[in-house]
Each structure stands twice: as C-alpha cells, then as structure tokens.
C-alpha positions as CSV (number, residue, x, y, z in Angstrom):
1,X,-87.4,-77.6,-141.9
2,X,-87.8,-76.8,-138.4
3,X,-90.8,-75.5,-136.7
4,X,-90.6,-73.5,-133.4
5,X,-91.0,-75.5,-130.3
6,X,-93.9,-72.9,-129.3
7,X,-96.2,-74.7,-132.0
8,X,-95.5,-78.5,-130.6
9,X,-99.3,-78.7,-129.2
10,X,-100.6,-77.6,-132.3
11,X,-98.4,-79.7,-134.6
12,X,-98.9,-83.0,-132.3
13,X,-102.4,-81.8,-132.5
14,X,-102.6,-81.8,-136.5
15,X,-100.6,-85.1,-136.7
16,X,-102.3,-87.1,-134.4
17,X,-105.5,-86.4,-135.5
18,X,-104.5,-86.8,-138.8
19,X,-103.3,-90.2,-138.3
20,X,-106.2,-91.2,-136.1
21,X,-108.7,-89.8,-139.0
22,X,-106.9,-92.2,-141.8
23,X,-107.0,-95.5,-139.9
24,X,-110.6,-94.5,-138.3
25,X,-112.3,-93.5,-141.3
26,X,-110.3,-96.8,-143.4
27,X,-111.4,-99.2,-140.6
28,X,-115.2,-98.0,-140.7
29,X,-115.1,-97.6,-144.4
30,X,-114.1,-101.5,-145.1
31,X,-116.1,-103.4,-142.0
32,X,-119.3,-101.2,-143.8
33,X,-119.0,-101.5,-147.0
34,X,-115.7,-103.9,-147.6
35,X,-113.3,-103.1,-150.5
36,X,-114.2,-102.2,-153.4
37,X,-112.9,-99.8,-156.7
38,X,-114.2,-96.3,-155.4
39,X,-112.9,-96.8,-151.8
40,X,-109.5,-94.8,-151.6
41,X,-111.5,-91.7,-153.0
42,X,-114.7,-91.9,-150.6
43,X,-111.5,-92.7,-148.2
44,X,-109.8,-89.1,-148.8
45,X,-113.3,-87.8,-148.8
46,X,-114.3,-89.2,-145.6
47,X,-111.0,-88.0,-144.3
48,X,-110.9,-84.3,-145.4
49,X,-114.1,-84.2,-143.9
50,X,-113.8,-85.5,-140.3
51,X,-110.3,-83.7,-139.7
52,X,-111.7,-80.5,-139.5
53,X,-113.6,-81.9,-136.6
54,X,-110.9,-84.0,-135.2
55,X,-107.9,-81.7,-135.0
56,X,-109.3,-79.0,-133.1
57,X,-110.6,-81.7,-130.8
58,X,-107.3,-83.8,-130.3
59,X,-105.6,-79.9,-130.2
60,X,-108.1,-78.8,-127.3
61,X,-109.0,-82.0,-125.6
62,X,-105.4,-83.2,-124.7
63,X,-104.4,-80.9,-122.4
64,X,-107.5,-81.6,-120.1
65,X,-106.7,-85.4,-120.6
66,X,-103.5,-84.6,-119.6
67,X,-104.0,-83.4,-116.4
68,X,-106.7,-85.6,-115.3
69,X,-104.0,-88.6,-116.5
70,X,-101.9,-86.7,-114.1
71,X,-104.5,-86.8,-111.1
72,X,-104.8,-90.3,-111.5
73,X,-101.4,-91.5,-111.3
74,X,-98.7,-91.3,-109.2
C-alpha cells in the first residue's frame, strides 16, 4: 500500500509522534512507578491518551522548526 506523497507531513507527523509517545510515556511510566503486572495496559492507556495531543503538535510544530533550523545553519 502506497499513500500519496501529498500526505508525507501528515504521515511523518502520525509516526513520529507515535513513536515518540510509546518510548516517552514507557520511560516515565517505569522511572515513576517501575515494572510491575498492570504496566503494558496503563502503558497503552497513557499512550492513546497523549497522542491526540502529540500528533497534531509534531504535525504543526515541525515546519516552523524547520525553518528556524534552516536560519541557523548554513
């Protein structure tokens, strides 16, 4: 399956936040409360809830850090 090249921002959008969300949310889950039974469910939980947040974010927010990347180098 192919998707149109017109939806790369949005897809690298969806996929990095997606990744970043799942090692994030991992990482604070096990420094706060370590590893224990319920942790891969309050781990999808804690996902599905911050990616709503995080993918519109990455989506909108990497253009602008784009260009200013752009500005600062040569």
């Amino acid at each position: 399956m192919r998707i149109p090249a017109r939806f790369a921002p949005i897809v690298f959008g969806a996929l990095l936040s997606a990744i970043m969300v799942a090692i994030v949310s991992a990482f604070v889950l096990v420094t706060t409360q370590g590893i224990h039974p319920g942790l891969p469910a309050q781990w999808l939980r804690s996902c599905a809830m911050t990616w709503p947040v995080a993918f519109p974010t990455v989506t909108f927010v990497a253009p602008l850090v784009r260009q200013v990347v752009g500005r600062m180098t040569a």
